[in-house]
KOLPA-857509 format. One record per residue: residue number from 0; x, y, z of N, C-alpha, C in turn. Coordinates in Angstrom, 1 decimal. Layout:
BEGIN
 seq n_east n_north   n_up ca_east ca_north  ca_up c_east c_north   c_up
 NUM      X       Y      Z       X        Y      Z      X       Y      Z
...
% end
This chain:
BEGIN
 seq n_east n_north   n_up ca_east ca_north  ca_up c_east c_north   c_up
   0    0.8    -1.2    0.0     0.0      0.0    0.0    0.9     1.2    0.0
   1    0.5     2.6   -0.6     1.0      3.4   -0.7    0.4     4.6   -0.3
   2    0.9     5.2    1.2     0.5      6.4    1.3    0.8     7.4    1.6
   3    0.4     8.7    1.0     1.2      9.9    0.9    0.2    11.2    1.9
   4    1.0    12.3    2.1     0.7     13.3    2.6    0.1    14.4    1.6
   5   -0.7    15.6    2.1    -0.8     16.3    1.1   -0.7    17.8    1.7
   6   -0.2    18.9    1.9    -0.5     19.7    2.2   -1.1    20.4    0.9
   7   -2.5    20.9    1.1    -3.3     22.0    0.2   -4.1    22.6    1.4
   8   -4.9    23.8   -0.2    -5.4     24.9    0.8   -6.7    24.8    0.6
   9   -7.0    23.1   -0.4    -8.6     23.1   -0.2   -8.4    21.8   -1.1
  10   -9.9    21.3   -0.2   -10.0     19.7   -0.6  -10.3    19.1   -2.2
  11  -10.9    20.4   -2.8   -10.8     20.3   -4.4   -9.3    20.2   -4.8
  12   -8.6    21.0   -4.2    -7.1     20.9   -4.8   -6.4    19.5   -4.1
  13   -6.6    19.6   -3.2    -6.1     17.5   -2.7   -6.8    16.4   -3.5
  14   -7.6    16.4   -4.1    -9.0     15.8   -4.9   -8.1    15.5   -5.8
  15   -8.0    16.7   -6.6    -7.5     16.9   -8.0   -5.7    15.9   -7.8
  16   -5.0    16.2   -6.7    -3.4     16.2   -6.9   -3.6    14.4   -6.4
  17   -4.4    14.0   -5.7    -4.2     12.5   -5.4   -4.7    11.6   -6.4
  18   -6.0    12.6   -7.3    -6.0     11.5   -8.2   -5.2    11.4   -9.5
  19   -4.3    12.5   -9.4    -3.3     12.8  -10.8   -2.1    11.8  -10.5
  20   -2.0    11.8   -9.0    -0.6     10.8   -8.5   -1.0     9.5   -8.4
  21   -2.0     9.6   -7.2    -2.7      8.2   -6.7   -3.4     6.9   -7.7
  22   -4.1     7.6   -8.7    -5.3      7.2   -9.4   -6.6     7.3   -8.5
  23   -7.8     6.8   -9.5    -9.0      6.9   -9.1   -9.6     6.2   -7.6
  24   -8.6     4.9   -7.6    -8.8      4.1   -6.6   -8.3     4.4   -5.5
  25   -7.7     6.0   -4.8    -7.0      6.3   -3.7   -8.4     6.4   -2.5
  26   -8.2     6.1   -1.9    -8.9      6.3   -0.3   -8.4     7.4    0.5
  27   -9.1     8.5    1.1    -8.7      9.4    1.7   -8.8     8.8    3.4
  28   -7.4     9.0    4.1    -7.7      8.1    5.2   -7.3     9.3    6.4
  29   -7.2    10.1    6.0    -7.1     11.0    7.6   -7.2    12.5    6.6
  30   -8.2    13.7    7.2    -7.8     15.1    6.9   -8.0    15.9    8.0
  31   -7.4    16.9    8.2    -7.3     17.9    9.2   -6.8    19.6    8.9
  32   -7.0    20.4    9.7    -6.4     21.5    9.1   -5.2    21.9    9.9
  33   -4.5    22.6    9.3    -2.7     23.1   10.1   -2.8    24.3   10.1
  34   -2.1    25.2   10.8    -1.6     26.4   10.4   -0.3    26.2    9.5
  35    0.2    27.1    8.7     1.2     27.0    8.0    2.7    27.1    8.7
  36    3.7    26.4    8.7     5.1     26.4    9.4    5.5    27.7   10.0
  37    5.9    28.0   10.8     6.7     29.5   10.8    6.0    30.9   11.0
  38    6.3    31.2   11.2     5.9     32.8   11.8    4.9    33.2   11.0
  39    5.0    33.1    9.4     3.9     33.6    8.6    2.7    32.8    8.7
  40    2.8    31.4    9.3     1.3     31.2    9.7    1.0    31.5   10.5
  41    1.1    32.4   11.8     0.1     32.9   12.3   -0.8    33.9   12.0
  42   -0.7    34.2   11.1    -1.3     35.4   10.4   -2.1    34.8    8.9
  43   -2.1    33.8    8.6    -2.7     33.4    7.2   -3.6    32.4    8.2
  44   -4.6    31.9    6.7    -5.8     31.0    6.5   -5.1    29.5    7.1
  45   -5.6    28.9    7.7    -5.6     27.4    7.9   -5.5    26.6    6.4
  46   -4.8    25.8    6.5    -4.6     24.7    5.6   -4.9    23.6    5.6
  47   -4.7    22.5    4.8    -5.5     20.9    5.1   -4.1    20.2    5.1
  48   -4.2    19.2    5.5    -2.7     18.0    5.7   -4.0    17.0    5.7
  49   -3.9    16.4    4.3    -4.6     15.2    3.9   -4.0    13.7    3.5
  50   -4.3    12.7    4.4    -3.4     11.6    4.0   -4.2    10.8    3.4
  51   -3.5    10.3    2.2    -4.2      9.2    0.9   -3.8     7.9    0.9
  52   -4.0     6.8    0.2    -3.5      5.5    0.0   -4.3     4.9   -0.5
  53   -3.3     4.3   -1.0    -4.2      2.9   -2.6   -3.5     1.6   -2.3
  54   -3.5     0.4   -3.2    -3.5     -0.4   -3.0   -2.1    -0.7   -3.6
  55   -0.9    -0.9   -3.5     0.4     -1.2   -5.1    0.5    -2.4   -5.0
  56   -0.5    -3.5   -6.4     0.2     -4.8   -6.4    1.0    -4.8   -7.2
  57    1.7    -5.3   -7.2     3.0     -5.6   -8.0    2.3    -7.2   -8.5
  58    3.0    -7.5  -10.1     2.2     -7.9  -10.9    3.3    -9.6  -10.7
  59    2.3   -10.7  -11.0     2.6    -11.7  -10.7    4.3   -12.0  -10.9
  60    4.4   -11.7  -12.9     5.2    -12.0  -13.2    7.0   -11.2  -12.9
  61    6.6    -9.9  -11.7     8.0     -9.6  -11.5    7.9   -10.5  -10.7
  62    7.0   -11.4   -9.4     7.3    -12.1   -8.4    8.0   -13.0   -8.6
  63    7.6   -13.4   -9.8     8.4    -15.2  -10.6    9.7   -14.7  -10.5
  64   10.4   -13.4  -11.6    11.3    -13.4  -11.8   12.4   -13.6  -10.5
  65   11.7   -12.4   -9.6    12.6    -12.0   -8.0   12.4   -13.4   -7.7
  66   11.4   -14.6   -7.6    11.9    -15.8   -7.2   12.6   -16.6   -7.6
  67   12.7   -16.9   -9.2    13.7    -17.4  -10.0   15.2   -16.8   -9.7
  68   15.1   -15.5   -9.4    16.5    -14.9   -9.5   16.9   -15.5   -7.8
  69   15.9   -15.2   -7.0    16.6    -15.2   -5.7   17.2   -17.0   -5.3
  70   16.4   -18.1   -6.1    16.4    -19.4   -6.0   17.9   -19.5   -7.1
  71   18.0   -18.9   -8.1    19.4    -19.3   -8.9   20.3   -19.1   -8.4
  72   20.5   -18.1   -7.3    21.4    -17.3   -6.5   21.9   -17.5   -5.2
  73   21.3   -18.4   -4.4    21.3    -19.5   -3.8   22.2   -20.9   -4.5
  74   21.4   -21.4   -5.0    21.9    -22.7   -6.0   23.1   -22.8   -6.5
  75   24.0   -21.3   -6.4    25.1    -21.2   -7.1   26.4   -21.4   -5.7
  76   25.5   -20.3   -4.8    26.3    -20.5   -2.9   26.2   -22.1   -2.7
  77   24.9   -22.8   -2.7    24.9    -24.2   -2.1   26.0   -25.0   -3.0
  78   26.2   -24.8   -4.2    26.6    -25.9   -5.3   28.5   -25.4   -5.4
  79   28.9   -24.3   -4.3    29.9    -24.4   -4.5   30.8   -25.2   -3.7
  80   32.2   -25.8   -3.7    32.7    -26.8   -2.9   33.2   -26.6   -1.9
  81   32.3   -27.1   -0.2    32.8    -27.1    0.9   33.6   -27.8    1.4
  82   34.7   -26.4    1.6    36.0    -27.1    2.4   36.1   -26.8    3.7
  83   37.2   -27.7    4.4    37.2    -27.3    5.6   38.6   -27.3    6.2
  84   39.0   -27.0    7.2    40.7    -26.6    7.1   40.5   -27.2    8.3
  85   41.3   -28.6    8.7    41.2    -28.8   10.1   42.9   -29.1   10.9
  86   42.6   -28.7   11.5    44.0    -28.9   12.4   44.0   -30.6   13.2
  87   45.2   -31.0   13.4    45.6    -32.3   13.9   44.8   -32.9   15.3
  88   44.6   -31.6   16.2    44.6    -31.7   17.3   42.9   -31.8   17.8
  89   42.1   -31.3   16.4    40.6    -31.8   16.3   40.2   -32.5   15.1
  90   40.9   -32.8   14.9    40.9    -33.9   13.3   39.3   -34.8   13.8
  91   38.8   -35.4   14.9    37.9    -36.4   14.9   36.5   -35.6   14.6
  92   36.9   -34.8   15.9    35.9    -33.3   16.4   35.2   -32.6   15.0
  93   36.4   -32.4   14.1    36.2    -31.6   12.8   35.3   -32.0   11.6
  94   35.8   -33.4   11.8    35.3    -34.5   10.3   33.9   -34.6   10.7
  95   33.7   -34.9   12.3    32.4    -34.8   12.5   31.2   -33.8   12.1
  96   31.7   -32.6   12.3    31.3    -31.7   12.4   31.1   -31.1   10.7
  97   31.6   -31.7   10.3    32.1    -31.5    8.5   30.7   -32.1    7.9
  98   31.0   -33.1    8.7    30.2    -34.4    7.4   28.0   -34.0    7.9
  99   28.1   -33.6    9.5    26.9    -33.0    9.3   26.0   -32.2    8.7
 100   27.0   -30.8    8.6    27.0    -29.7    7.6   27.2   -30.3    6.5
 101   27.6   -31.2    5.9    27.4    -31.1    4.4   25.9   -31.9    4.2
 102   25.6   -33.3    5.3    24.4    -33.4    4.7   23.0   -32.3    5.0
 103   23.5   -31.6    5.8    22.1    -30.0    5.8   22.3   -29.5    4.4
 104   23.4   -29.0    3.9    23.5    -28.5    2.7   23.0   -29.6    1.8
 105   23.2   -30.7    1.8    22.5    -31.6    0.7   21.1   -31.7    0.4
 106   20.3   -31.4    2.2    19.0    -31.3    2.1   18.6   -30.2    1.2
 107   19.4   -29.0    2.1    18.5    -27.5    1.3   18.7   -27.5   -0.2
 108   19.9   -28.2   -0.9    19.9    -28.1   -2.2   18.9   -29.0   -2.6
 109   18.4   -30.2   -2.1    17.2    -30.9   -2.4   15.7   -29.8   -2.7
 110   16.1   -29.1   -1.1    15.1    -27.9   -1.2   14.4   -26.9   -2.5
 111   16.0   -26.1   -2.8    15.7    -25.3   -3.8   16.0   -26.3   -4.9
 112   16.5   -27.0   -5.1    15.8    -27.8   -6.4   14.5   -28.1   -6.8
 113   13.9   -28.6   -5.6    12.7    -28.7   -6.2   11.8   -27.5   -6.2
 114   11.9   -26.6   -5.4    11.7    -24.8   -5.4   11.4   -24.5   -6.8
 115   12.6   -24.9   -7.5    13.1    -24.1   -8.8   12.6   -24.9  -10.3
 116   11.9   -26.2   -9.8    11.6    -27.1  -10.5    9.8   -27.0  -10.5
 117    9.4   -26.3   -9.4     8.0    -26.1   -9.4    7.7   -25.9  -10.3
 118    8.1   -24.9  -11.0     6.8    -24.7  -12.3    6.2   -25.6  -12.9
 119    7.7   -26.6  -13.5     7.2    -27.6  -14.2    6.1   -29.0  -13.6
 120    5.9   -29.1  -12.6     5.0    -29.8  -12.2    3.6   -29.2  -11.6
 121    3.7   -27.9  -12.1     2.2    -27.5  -11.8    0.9   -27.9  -12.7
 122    0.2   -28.6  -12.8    -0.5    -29.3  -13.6   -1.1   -28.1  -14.5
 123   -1.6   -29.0  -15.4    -1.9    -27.4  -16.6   -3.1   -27.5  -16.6
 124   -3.5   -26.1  -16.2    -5.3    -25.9  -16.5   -6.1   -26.1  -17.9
 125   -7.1   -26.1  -17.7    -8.3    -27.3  -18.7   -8.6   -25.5  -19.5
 126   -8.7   -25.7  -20.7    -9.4    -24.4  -20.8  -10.4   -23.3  -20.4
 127  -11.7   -24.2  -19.4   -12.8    -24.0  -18.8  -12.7   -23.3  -17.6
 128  -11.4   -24.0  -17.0   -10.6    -23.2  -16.0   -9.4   -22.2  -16.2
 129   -9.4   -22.1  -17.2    -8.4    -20.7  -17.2   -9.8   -19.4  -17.6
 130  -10.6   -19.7  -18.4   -12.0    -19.3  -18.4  -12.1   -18.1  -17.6
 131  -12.5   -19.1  -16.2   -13.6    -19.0  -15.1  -12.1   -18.4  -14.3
 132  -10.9   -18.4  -14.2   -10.1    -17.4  -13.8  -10.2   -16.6  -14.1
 133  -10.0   -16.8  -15.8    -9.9    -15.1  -16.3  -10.7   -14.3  -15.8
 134  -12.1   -15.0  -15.5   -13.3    -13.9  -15.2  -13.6   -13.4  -13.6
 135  -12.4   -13.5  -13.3   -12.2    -13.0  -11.6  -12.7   -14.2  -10.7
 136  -12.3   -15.0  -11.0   -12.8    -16.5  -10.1  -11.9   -16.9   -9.7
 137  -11.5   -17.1   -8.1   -10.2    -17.3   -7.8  -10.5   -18.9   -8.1
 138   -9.3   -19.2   -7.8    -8.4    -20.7   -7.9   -9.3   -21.8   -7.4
 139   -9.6   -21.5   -6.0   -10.1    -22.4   -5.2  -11.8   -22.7   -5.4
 140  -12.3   -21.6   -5.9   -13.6    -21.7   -6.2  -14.0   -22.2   -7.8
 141  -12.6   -22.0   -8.3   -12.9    -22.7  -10.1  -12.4   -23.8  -10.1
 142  -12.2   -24.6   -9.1   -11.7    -25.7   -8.7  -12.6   -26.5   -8.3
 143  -13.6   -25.9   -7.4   -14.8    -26.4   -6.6  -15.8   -26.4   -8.2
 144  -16.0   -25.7   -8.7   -16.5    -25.6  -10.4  -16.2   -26.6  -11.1
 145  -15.0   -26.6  -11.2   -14.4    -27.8  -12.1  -15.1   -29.4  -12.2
 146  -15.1   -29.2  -10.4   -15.1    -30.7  -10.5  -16.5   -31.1  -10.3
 147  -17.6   -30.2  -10.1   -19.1    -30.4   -9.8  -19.3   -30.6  -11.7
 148  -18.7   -29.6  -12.7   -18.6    -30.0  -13.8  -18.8   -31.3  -14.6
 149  -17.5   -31.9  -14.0   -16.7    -33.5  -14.1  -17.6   -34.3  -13.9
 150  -18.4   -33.9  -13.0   -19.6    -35.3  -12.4  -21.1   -35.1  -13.0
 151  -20.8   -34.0  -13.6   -22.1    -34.2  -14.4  -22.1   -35.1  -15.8
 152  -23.5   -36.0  -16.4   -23.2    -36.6  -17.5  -23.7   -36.2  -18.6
 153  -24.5   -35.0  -18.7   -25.6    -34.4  -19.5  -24.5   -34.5  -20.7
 154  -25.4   -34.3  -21.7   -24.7    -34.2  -23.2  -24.5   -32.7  -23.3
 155  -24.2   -32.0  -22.5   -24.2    -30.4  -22.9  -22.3   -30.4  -22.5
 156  -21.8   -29.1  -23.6   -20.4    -28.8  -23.5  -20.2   -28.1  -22.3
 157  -18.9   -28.0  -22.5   -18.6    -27.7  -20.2  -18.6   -26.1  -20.0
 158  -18.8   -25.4  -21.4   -19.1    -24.2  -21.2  -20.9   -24.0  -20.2
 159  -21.4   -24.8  -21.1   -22.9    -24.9  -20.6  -23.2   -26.0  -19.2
 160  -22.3   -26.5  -18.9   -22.5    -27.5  -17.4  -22.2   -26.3  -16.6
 161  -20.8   -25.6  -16.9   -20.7    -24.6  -15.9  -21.8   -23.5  -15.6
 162  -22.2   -23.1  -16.7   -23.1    -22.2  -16.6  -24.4   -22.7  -15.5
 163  -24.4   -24.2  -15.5   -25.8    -24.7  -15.1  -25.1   -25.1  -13.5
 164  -24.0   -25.1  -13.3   -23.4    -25.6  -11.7  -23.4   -24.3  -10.8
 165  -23.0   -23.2  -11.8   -22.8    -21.8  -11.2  -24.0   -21.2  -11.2
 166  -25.3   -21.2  -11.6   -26.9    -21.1  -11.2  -26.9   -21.7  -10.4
 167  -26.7   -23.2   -9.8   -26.9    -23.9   -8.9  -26.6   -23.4   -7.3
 168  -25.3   -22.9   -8.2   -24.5    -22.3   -6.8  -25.0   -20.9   -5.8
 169  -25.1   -20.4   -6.8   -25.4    -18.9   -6.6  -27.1   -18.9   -6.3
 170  -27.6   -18.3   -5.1   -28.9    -18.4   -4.5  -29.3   -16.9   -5.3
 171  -30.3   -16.6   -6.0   -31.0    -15.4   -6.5  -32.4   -15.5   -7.0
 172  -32.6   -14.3   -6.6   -34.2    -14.2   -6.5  -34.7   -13.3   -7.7
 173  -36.1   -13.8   -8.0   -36.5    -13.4   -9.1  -37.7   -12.2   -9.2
 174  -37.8   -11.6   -7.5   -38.6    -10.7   -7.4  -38.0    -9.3   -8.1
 175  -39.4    -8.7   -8.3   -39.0     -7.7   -8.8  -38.4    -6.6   -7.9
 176  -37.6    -5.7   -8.9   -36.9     -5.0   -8.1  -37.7    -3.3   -8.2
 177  -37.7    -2.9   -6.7   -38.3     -1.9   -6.8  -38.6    -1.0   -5.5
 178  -38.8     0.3   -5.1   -38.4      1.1   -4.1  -36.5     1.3   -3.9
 179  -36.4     1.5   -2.5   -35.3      1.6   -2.3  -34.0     0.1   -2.5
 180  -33.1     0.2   -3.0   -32.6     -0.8   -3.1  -30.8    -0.8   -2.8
 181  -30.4    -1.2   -1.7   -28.9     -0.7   -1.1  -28.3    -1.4   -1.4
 182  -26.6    -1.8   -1.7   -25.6     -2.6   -2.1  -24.9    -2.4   -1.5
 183  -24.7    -3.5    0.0   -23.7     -3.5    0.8  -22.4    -4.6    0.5
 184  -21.5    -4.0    1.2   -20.2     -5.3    0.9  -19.1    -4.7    1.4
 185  -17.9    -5.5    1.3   -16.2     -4.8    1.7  -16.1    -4.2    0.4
 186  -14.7    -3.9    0.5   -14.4     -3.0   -0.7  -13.7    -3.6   -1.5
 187  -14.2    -3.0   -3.1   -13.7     -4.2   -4.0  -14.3    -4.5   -4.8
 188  -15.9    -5.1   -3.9   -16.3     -6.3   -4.6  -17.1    -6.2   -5.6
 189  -17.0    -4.5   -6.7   -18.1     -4.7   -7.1  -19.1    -4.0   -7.1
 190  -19.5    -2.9   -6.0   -20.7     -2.4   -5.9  -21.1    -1.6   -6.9
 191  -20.3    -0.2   -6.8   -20.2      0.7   -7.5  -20.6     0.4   -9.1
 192  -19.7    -0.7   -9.6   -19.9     -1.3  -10.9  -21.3    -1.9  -11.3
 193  -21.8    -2.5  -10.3   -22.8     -3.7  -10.6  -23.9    -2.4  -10.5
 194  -23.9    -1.4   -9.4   -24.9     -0.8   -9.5  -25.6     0.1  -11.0
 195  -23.9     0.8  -11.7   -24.1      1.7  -12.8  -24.9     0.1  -13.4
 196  -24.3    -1.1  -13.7   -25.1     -2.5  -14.7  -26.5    -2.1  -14.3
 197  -27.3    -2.4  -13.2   -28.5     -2.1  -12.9  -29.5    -1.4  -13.1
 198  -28.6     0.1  -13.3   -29.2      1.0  -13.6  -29.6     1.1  -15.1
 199  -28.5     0.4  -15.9   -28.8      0.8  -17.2  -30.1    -0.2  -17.7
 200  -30.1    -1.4  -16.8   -31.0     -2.6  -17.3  -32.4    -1.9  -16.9
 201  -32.4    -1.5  -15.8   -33.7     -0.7  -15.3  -34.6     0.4  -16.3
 202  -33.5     0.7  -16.6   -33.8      2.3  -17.3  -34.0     1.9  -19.3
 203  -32.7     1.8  -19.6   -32.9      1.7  -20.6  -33.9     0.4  -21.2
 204  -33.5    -0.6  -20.5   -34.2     -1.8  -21.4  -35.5    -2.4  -20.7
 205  -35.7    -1.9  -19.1   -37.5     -2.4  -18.6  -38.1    -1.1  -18.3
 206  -37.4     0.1  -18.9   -37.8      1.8  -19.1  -38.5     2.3  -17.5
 207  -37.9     1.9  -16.7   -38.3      2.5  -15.0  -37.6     3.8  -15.0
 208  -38.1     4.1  -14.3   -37.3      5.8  -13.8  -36.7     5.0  -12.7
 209  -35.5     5.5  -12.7   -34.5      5.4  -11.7  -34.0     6.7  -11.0
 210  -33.2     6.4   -9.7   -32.7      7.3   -9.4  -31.3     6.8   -8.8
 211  -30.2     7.4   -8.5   -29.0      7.0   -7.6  -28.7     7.8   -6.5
 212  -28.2     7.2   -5.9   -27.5      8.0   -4.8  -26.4     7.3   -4.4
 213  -25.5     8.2   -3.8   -24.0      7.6   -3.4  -23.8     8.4   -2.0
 214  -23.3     7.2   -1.1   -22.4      7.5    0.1  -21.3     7.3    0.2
 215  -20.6     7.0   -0.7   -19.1      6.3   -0.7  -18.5     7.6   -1.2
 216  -18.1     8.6   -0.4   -17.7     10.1   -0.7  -15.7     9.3   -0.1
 217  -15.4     8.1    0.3   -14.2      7.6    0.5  -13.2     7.5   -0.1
 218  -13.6     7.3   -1.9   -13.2      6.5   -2.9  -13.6     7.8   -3.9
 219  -11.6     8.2   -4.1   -11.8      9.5   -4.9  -12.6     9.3   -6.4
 220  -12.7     8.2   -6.9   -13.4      7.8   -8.1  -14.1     7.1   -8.0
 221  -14.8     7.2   -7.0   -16.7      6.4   -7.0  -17.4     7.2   -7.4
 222  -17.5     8.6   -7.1   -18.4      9.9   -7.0  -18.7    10.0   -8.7
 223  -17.1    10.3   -8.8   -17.2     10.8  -10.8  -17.9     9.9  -11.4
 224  -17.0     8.4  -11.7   -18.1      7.1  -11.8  -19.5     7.3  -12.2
 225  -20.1     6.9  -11.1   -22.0      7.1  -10.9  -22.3     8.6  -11.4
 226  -21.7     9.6  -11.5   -22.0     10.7  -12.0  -21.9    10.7  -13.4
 227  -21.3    10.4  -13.7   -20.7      9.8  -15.7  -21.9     8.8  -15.7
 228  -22.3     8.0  -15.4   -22.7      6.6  -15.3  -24.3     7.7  -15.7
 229  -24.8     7.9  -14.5   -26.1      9.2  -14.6  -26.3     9.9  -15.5
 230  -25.4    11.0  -16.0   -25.4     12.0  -17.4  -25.4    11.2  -18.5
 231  -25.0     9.9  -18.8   -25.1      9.2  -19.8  -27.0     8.5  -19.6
 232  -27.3     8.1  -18.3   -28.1      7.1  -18.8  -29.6     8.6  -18.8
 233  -29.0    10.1  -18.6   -30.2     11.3  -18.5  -31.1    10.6  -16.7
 234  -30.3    10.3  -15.4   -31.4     10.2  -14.9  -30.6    10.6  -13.5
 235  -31.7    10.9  -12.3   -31.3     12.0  -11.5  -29.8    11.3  -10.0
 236  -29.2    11.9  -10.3   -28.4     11.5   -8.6  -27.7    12.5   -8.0
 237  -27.6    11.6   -6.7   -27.7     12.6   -5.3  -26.1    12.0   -4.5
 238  -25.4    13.1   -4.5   -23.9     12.7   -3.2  -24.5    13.1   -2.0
 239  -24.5    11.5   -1.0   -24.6     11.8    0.3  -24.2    11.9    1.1
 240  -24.0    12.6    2.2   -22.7     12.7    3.3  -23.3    12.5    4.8
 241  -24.7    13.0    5.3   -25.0     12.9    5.9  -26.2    12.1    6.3
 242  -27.0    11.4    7.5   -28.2     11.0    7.3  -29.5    12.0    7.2
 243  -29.1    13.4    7.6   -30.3     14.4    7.2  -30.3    14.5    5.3
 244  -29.3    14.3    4.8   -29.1     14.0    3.5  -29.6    13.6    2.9
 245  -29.8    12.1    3.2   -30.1     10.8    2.8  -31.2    11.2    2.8
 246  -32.4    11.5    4.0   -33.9     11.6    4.4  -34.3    12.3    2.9
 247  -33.5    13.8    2.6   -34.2     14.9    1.5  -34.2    14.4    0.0
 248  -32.8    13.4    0.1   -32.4     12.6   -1.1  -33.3    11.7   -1.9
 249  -34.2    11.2   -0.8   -34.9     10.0   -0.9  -36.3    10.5   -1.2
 250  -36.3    11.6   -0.8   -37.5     12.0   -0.9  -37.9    13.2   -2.1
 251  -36.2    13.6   -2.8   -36.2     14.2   -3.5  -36.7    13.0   -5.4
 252  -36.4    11.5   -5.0   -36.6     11.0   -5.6  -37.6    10.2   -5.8
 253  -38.9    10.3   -4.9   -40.1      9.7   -5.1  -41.0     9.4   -5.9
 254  -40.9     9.8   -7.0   -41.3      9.7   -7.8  -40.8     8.3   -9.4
 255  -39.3     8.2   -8.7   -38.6      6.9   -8.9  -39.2     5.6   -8.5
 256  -39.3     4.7   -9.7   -39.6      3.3  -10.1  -38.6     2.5   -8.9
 257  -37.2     2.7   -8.9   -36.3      2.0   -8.1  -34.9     3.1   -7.8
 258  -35.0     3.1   -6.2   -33.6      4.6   -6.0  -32.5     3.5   -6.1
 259  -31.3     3.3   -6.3   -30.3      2.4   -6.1  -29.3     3.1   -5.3
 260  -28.4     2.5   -4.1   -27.8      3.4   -3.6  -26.4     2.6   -3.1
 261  -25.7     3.3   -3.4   -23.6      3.1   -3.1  -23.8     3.3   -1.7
 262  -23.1     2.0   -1.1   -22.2      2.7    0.0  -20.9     2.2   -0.2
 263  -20.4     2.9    0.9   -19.0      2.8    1.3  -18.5     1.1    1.7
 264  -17.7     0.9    0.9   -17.0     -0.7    1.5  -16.6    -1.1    3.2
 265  -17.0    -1.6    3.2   -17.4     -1.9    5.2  -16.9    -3.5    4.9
 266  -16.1    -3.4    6.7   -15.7     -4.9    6.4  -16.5    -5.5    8.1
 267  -17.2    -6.8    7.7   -18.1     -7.1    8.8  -18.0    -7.3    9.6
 268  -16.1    -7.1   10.0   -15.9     -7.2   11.9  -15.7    -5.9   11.9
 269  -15.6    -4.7   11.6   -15.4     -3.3   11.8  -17.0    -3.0   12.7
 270  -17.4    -3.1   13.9   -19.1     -2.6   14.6  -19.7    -1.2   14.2
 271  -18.3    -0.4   14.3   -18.5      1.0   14.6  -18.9     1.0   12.7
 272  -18.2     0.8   12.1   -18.5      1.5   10.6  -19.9     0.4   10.2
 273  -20.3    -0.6   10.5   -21.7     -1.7   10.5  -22.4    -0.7   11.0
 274  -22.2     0.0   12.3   -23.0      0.7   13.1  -23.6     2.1   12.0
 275  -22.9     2.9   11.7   -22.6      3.7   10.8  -23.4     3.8    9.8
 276  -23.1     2.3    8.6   -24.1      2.1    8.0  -25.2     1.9    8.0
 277  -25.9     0.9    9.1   -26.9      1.0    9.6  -28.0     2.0    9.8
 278  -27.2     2.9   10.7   -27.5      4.3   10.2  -28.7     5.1    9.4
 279  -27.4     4.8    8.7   -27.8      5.2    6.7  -28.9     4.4    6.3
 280  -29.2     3.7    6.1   -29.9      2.2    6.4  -31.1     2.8    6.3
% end
């Protein structure tokens, strides 16, 4: 994770400089206001000291390399020839002590040998599973897929078993959707996205009046998002920061088929921010 400081003299200008450095996905995680260093701030405006952070993954394939490199680099120290210089007077003491250490070193080169040999015995994925990766499905759950797949006998291709294992899996309801309708979760999973999907299915193609609202004021690019998302589909939304907000928001859109509404990523052992939302709720 990466986080930085900001001194500005207003939160549109911290806005603008985190998401030019940070990207869209920065989280603002502390703001406050300062006086300025030195003698001349006591006489000027207050300032903000705003601290940001995002996520920095580093991408699979430097990890292989830094592991290949750090396991060849090794392999070169273990595989070179241990000598040992022993004097007359521990000659028994020495050999002993010799012949231990070399079989530790014989193990650990067993070690990184096979370390270094992993790749090639990692079994090769089935097309259907590299698929159902590609499509954000971790490992363990396209795995649990795979093999519910495998045991089916129907004459349908494994594109279409999966499709019929993953309806299985997934519990969803076919009521209609309508009034207020909230999208809670951690952060990540999804919401923000799935919500603009909803809205357009709503609007454009079963022609409801919608409306949005957003509380996830956290996530320097959630706001713009659902706001782009809105001016495209022509339909009305609301940033909310408070729960007197929310009440005027809600009621500014009554006349809406279905309000759809962002929150903020909450994680479900956090009480105070469950509490929070709730709230909102």
């Amino acid at each position: 994770m990466v986080i930085k400081k900001y001194i500005v003299n207003n939160m549109n200008e911290a806005m603008t400089r985190i998401r030019y450095e940070l990207g869209k996905d920065a989280v603002i995680i502390n703001q406050r206001k300062i006086k300025k260093p030195g003698f001349i701030g006591l006489f000027s405006k207050k300032i903000f000291e705003v601290t940001a952070a995002v996520e920095n993954y580093e991408k699979k394939s430097n990890n292989d390399a830094s592991m290949k490199k750090s396991i060849d680099a090794l392999k070169k120290v273990m595989q070179k020839d241990f000598k040992v210089e022993e004097t007359k007077k521990e000659k028994n003491e020495t050999a002993n002590n010799s012949s231990d250490i070399m079989n530790e070193i014989t193990e650990i080169k067993k070690i990184i040998s096979n370390m270094a040999e992993g790749n090639n015995n990692i079994e090769k994925r089935s097309e259907l599973e590299e698929k159902l990766i590609n499509n954000d499905i971790n490992d363990k759950l396209a795995k649990k897929i795979i093999k519910r797949v495998n045991n089916l006998e129907d004459n349908l291709n494994e594109t279409e078993k999966a499709k019929f294992v993953i309806n299985d899996m997934i519990k969803t309801s076919n009521e209609e959707m309508k009034g207020s309708v909230v999208l809670i979760g951690p952060t990540g999973v999804g919401k923000t996205t799935t919500i603009a999907k909803l809205a357009g299915r709503l609007s454009l193609i079963e022609k409801k009046k919608v409306g949005l609202i957003t509380i996830d004021t956290y996530r320097i690019g959630a706001v713009e998002q659902l706001r782009t998302y809105a001016d495209i589909m022509n339909i009305p939304f609301k940033v909310v920061l408070t729960i007197k907000e929310m009440d005027s928001a809600i009621d500014s859109m009554k006349d809406c088929d279905v309000i759809l509404v962002d929150t903020t990523g909450r994680s479900s052992r956090n009480k105070m921010q469950i509490s929070e939302l709730r709230a909102f709720v």
